[in-house]
Structures are given as structure tokens and as C-alpha cells.
C-alpha positions as CSV (number, residue, x, y, z in Angstrom):
1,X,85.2,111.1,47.3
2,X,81.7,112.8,48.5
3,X,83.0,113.3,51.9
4,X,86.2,115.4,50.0
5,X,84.0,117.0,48.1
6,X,81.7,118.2,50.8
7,X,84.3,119.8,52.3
8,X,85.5,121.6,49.3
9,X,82.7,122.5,48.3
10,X,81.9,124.2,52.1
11,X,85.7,125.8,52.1
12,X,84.5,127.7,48.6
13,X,81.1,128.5,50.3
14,X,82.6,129.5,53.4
15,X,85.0,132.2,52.0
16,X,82.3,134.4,51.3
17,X,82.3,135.3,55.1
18,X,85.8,136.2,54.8
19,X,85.8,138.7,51.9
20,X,82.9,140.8,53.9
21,X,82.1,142.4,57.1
22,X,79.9,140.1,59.2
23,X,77.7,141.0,62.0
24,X,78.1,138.9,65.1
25,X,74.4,137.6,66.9
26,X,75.9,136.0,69.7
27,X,79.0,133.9,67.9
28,X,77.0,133.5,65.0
29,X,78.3,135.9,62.0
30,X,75.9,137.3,59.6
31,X,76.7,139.2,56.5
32,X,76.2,142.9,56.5
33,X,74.0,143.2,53.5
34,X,70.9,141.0,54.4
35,X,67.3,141.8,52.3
36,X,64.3,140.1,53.0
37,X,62.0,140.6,50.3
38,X,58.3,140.7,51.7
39,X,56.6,138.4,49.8
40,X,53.2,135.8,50.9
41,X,53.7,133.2,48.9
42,X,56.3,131.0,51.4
43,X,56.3,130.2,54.6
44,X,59.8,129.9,54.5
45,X,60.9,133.8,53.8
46,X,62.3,135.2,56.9
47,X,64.8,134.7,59.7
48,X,65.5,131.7,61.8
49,X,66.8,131.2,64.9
50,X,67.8,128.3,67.1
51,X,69.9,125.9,67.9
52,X,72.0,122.1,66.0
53,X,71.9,119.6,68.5
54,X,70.6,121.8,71.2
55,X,73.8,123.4,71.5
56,X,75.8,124.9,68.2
57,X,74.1,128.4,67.2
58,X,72.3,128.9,64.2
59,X,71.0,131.1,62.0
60,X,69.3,130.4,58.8
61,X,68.2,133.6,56.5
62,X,66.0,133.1,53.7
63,X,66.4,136.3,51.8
64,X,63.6,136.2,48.4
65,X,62.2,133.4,45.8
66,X,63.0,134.0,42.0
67,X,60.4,133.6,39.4
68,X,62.1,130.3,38.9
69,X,61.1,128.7,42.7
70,X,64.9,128.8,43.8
71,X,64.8,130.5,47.6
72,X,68.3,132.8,48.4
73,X,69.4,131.6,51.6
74,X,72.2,132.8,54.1
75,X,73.2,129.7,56.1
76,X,75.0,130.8,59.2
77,X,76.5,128.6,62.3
78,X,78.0,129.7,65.9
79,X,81.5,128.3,67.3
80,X,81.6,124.2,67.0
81,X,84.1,122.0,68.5
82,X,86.9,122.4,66.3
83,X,87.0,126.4,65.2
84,X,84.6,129.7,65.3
85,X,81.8,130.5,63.7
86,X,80.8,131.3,59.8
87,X,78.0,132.3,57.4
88,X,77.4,131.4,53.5
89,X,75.3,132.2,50.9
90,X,73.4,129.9,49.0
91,X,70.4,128.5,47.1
92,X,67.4,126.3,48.0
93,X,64.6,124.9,46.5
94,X,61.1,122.9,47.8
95,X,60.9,119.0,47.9
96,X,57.4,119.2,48.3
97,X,56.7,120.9,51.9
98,X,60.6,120.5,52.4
99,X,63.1,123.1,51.7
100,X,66.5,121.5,50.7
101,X,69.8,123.2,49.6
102,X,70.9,122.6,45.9
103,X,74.5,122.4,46.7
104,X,74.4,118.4,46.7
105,X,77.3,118.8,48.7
106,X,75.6,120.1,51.7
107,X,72.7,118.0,53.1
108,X,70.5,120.7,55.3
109,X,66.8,120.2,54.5
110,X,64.1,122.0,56.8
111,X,60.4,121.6,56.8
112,X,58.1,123.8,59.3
113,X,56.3,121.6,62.0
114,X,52.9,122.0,63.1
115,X,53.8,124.5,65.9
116,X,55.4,126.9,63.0
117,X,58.6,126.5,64.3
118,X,61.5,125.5,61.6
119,X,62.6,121.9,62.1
120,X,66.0,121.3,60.7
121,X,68.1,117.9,59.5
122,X,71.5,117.2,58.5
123,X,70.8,113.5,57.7
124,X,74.8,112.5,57.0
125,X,75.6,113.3,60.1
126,X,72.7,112.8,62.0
127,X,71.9,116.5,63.1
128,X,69.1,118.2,63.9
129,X,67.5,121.5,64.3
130,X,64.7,123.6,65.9
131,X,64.5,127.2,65.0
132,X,62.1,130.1,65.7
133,X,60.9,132.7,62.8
134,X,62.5,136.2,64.6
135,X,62.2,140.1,62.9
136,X,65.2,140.9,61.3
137,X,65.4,144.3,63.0
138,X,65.2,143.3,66.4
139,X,68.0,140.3,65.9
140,X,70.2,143.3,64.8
141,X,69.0,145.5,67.6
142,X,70.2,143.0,70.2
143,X,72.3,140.6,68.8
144,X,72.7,137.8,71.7
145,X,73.2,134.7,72.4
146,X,69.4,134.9,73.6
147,X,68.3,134.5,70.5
148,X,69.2,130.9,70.4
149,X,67.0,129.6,73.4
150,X,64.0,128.2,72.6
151,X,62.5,127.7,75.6
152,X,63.0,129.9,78.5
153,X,65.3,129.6,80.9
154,X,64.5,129.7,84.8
155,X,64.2,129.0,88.1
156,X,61.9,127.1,90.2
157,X,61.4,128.1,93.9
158,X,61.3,124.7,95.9
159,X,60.3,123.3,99.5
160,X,64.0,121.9,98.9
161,X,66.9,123.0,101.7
162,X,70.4,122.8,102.0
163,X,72.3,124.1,104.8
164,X,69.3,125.9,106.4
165,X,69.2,127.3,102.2
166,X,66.0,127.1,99.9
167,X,67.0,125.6,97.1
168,X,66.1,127.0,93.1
169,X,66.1,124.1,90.3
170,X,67.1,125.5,86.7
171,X,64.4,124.4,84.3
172,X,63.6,125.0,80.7
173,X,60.1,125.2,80.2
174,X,58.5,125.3,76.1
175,X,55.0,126.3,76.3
176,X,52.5,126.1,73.2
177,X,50.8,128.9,71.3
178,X,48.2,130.2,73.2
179,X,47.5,131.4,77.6
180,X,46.6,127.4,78.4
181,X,46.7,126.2,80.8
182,X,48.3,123.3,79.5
183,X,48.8,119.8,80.5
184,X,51.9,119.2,81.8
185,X,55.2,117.2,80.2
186,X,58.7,116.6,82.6
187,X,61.2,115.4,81.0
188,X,64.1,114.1,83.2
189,X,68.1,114.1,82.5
190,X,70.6,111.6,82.9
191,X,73.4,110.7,84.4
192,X,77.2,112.0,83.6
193,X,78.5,108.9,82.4
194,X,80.6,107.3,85.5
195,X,80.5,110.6,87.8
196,X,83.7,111.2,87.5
197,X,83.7,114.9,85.7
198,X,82.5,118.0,87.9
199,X,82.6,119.7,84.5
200,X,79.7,117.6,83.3
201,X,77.7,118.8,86.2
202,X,77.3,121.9,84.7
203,X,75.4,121.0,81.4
204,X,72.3,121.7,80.8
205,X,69.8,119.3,79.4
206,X,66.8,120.0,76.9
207,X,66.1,118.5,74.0
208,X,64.4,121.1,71.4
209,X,63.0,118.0,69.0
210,X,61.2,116.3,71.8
211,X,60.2,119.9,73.2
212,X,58.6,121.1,69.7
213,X,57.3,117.4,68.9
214,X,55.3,118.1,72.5
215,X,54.3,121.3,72.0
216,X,52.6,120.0,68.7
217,X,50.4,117.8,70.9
218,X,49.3,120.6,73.5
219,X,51.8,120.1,75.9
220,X,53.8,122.6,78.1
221,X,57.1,120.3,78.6
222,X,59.8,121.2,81.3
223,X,63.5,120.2,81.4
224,X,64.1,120.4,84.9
225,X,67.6,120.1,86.2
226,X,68.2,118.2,89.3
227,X,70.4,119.7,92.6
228,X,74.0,120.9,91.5
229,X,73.0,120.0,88.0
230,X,73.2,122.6,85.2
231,X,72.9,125.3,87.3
232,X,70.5,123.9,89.6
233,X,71.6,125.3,93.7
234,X,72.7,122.2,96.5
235,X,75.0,119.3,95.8
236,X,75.1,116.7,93.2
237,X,74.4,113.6,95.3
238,X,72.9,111.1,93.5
239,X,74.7,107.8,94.4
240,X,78.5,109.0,95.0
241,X,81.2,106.4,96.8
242,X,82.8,108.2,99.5
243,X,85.3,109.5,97.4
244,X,83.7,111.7,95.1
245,X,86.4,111.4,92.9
246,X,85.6,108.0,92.3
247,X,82.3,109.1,90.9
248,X,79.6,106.7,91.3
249,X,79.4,104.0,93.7
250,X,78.1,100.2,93.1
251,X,77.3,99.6,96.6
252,X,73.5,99.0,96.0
253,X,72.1,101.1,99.3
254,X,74.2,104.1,98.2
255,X,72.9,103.6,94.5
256,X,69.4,103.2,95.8
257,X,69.5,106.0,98.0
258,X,70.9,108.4,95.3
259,X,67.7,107.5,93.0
260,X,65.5,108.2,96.1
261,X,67.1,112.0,96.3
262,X,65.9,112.0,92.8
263,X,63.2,111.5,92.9
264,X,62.3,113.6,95.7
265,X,64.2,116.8,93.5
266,X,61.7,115.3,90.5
267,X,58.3,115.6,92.7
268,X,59.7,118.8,94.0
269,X,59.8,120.4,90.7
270,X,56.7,119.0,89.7
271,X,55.0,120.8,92.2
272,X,56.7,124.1,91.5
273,X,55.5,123.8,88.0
274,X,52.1,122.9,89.1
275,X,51.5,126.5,90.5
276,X,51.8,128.2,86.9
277,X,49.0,129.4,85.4
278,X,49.4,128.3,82.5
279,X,49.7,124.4,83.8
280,X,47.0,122.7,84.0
281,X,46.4,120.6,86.9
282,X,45.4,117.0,84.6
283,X,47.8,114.3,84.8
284,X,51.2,115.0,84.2
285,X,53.3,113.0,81.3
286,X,56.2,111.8,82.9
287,X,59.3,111.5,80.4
288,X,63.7,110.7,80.9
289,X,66.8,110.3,79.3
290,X,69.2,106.8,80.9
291,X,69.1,107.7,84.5
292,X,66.2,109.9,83.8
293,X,63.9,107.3,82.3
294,X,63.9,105.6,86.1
295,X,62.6,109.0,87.4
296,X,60.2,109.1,85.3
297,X,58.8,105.4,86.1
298,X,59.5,106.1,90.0
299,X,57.5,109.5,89.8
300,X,54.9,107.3,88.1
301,X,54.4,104.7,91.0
302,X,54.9,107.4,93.4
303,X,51.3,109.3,92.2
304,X,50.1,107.1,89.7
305,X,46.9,108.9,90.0
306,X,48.6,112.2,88.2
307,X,50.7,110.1,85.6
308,X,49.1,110.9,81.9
309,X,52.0,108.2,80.8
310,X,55.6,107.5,80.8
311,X,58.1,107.8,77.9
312,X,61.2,105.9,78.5
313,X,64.4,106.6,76.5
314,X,66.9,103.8,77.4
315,X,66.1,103.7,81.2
316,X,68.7,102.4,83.5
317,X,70.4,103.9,86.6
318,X,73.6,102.0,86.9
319,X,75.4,100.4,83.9
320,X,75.0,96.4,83.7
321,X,79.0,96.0,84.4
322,X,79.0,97.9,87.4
323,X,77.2,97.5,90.5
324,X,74.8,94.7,91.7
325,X,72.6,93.6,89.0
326,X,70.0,93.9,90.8
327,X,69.9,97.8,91.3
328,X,67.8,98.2,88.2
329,X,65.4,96.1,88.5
330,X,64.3,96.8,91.8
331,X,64.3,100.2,90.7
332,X,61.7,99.6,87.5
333,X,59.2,97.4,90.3
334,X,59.0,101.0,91.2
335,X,56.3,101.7,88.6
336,X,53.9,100.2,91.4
337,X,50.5,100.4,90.9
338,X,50.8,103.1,87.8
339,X,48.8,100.5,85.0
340,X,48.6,103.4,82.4
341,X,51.1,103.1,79.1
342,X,54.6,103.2,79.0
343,X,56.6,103.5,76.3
344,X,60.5,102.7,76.0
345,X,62.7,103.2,73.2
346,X,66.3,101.7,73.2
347,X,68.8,101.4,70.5
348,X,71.5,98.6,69.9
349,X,74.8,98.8,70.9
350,X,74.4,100.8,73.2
351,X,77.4,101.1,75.9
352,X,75.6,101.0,79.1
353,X,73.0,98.8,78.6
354,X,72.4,96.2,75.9
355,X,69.3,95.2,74.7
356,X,69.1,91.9,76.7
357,X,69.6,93.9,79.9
358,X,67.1,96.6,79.1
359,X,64.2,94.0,78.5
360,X,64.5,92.0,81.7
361,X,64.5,95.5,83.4
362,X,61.3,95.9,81.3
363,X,60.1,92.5,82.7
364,X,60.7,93.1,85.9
365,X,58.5,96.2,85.6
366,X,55.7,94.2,83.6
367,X,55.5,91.7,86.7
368,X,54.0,95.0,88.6
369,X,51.0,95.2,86.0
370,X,52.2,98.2,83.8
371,X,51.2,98.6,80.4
372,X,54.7,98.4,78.2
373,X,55.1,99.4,74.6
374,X,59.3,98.5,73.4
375,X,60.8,99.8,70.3
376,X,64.3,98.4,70.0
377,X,66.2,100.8,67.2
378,X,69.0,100.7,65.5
379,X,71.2,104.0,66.0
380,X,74.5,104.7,63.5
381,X,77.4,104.9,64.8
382,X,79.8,102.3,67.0
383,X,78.4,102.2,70.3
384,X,75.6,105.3,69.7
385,X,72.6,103.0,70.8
386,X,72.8,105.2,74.3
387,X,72.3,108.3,72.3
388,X,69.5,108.1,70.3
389,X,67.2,110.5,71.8
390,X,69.5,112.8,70.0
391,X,68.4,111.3,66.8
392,X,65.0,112.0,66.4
393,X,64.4,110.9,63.3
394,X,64.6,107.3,64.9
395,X,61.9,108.0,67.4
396,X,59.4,110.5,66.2
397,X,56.3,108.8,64.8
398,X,56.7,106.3,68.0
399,X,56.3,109.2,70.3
400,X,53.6,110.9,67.9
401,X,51.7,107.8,68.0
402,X,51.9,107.1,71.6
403,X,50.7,110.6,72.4
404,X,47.7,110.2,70.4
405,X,46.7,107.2,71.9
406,X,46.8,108.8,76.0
407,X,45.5,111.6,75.1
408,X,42.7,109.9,73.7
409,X,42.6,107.5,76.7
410,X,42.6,111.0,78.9
């Protein structure tokens, strides 16, 4: 019955954007009739751009707050999976520093994080939010998708070639108020599953939490993408049988040799980012998502020297069902001499790699002298243990915690 009358309740909401002309800001629609009023006494008052999920469009308006506390709030989402965009007005109120819809029918609750961004939740279905106060004038003036980026989107200049070709990396790169320099955060993507969808090759990976959750800490973090990897020039190459088609191979030299080209892509990036200005040139915290965590432990034992630390979200280069077992632990001894902290989270049940798995990696790693912090979680969901750095919820105090503790080490 609450699940019914959610969605009733959003179908009533949601007609509003069909009795009145709306204003597209990429394929987010806003009504035409918006009025801030200027007032000091919230934070909150404004407009609020950014992103569910890192991916769906949003917009979230907060008009004026009557004499009785109550906020009037335009909620507004881009095109999802199953249909197009749509806006709705509504009401909100504080929950302390939190400000939460009163519609007990719709979940959305923001609070605004240290680095005055807006950090949204949708905690029945697990979705989250980072938005960025913008001027209501210049959304209107320009109404892109642009609007919805957090960080900016680039492209590194590398020693990399391909075919006699210089080869650009796409990175997204979230600095911290301020000129810096800043120490530097790289934060590694993953795999695409079993290799076997050129389509995947094309996403782009950032994750806006663990960007904003950095930030808060002094970072400058980076989402670099690896070759032929959302957007990033040269060919995806990282371990494929023969037969692309086929997608990944478990002959353990080819596997082993595709983690080697990523690394090399990783420390190539690295050093692109080390020429900003605004990067400092202390040790670098080394970060990755599945296939990404083992970059981030090989780049480790590769320099251990300029490692801050290494945060580990369920690290593992080739599923436990597929391939030689021992692919992945040799690949962990690669931490080498790095004796600095590293922190892994993994969740249960997670598809690729169960829990059992994941910790004998871990050993193997230990058995080189690392430091190792584990944080086993549970996720929701059938099978969602793989996914949980898109639940941040589930790992933020870890992470806040652990970066208090190298930085004070540093």
C-alpha cells in the first residue's frame, strides 16, 4: 500500500507540469513562473543543480519560507529510464540541519555538506545527490545540460601513443574552494562487467558523493578514464581473448598483461595531473571501484613513496568463477613495499566476488606488510554487494574516518 500510494501521490504532484508551460534546462523542465524570495535566514533558499546517481538531471528550487518554517520547493528531474522529464511543486520543512519534503509519500531529504554543496537522499530507493547553489538568471540564460556537471570535464595530454598518435585521457577533476594547490585524490574505474558490450565502453565514471566527501577534506580528486574508456583516445585493451567479442579472457598472462596496461594509463594520468597548478606535489591518495581498486594498490607499490593511502572499493580484476584463481592474488602482492593504510570496503552478496574471496585477496596483500583496514557491509538488494560505492550512505563515516587519520599521519 505505501509503494501505491507513492506513486499516486507523485501522478497528482506531477500533473502540475502538465497544466503549465515549462522551461527546459537541458531535459530538465522547470515551471515558468519561478520567485526566489531573497531572504538570509536559510541556507537553503536558492537554486540547485546537479545530478541523482551521477547521471539523472536535477534541479531542486527552493522558492521562500512562510512565517510558519514551511520552505516552497519546485522539485524537478531530467529524462530516467522509463519516460522524460518532469517538475512539481511542493512543500518542505527542517529536520534539524536537514530539509525533508512533507509529502510522506516522497522521501527526498537534503542537508548542505561542509563544502556548501547540497547533498541529496532518497533513502527508499537508495539514491543519492550532489548539487551546486547556481543564480537563477544565468540557469535561464543558458539552459544546458552543463549545468549538471559538477566537476569539469577534460582532457589530459599524455606521454601515451597509439599508432604514432598522442593519446588524451578524459578525466573529471572536483577541486575545493580556494587556488590550492591541493593534494591530489585518483580515483580509478572498473571494469564493464564480462567485456562483452562496446556500448559500456563509452560511460563515463565519477562518483559526485565520494568527489564532495573529498573535497570536504582538502582534496582535489580526479576520475580519470582509461584508453578507449568514456571518451578517453586508443583502444580498450585491458585483458581481451582474441576474439574481442568474447570480452574478457581467463588465460592468466593475457589477464595479467591487461592490468599492466592499466596501470601504465593510471601513472600516466597521474603525471598529467601533477603539472596543474593547483596540485600539489605531496603524496597522492590512490582510490578504485572492482577492477579499479587493483589500480589503485598497483599504483601504490609502483611509487609507494608518493602514496598518501589507498581506498579500496571491492577490489578484484577477474571474477572468482572465471579465470585462474590465482590472477588476483598475485595482483594484490602488488602493493609491494607501500606499508601506509589501506582501506577496503566490500558488501555481501556481491556477484563477482564474495566475501570469502575478497579476504584471502586481502591476505595475500597483508603477507607483503601493508597496513589493511576491512569493512564488510551489507548492501540492499539481491546481488547489490558489487555496487555499493553507489550507496554512500553505507561507506561515508569509514572514508571520513580514514581520511582523518592519513592526513594526520601526513
Amino acid at each position: 500500500m505505501r509503494i501505491i500510494f507513492a506513486i499516486a501521490t507523485l501522478f497528482i504532484l506531477t500533473s502540475q507540469s502538465l497544466a503549465q508551460e515549462s522551461i527546459l534546462v537541458g531535459d530538465a523542465p522547470l515551471p515558468d513562473d519561478i520567485e526566489i524570495t531573497a531572504q538570509d535566514n536559510s541556507p537553503f533558499l536558492g537554486v540547485w543543480t546537479g545530478r541523482w546517481d551521477t547521471w539523472r538531471s536535477h534541479i531542486l528550487v527552493v522558492e521562500s519560507q512562510a512565517e510558519d518554517g514551511l520552505f516552497s520547493v519546485i522539485y524537478s528531474v531530467g529524462r530516467g529510464h522509463h519516460g522524460s522529464g518532469n517538475w512539481f511543486r511542493s512543500q518542505a520543512r527542517l529536520d534539524g540541519d536537514t530539509l525533508v519534503f512533507t509529502d510522506s509519500g516522497f522521501a527526498a531529504r537534503y542537508s548542505i555538506s561542509a563544502t556548501g554543496r547540497l547533498r541529496g537522499i532518497y533513502p527508499t530507493e537508495d539514491r543519492f545527490a550532489i548539487l551546486e547553489r547556481q543564480t537563477l538568471t544565468a540557469v535561464l540564460a543558458a539552459p544546458t545540460s552543463e549545468w549538471f556537471e559538477l566537476g569539469t570535464r577534460e582532457f589530459l595530454a599524455t606521454e601515451l601513443q597509439e599508432d604514432s598518435s598522442k593519446v588524451e585521457l578524459a578525466v573529471a577533476i572536483y577541486a575545493p574552494a580556494g587556488d590550492g594547490p591541493f593534494p591530489l585524490a585518483l580515483v580509478h574505474h572498473g571494469s564493464t562487467g564480462y567485456g562483452t558490450d562496446p556500448q559500456a565502453f563509452n560511460r563515463f565514471f565519477a562518483n559526485d558523493w565520494l568527489a564532495d566527501v573529498l573535497n570536504a577534506n582538502g582534496w582535489i580528486v580526479a576520475f580519470p578514464q582509461r584508453r578507449g574508456r568514456g571518451g578517453s583516445d586508443g583502444l580498450y585493451d585491458e585483458g581481451f581473448a582474441d576474439d574481442r567479442s568474447q570480452g574478457y579472457s581467463p588465460d592468466t598472462q593475457i589477464s595479467l598483461a591487461g592490468a599492466e596496461r592499466a596501470l601504465v594509463d593510471a601513472n600516466a594520468a597521474l603525471r598529467a595531473l601533477q603539472q596543474r597548478p593547483n596540485v600539489s606535489l605531496e603524496p597522492v591518495l590512490l582510490s578504485g571501484f572492482s577492477r579499479g581498486g587493483v589500480v589503485a594498490l598497483m599504483q601504490a607499490g609502483d611509487d609507494p613513496g608518493n602514496a598518501a593511502g589507498v581506498i579500496n572499493f571491492v577490489g578484484g580484476w577477474m571474477g572468482e568463477r572465471f579465470g585462474d584463481p590465482e590472477i588476483n592474488p598475485i595482483l594484490f602482492r602488488r602493493i609491494g613495499t607501500f606499508d601506509g593504510q589501506v582501506l577496503s570496503v566490500y558488501g555481501e552478496d556481491d556477484a563477482f566476488y564474495s566475501i570469502e574471496h575478497s579476504l584471502s585477496n586481502l591476505a595475500a596483500m597483508e603477507e607483503m606488510g601493508a597496513e589493511s583496514e576491512v569493512h564488510v557491509v551489507s548492501v540492499p538488494g539481491h546481488n547489490r554487494g558489487h555496487w555499493l560505492m553507489f550507496q554512500p550512505t553505507l561507506w561515508e563515516e569509514i572514508v571520513d574516518d580514514y581520511l582523518t587519520r592519513i592526513e594526520s599521519r601526513h
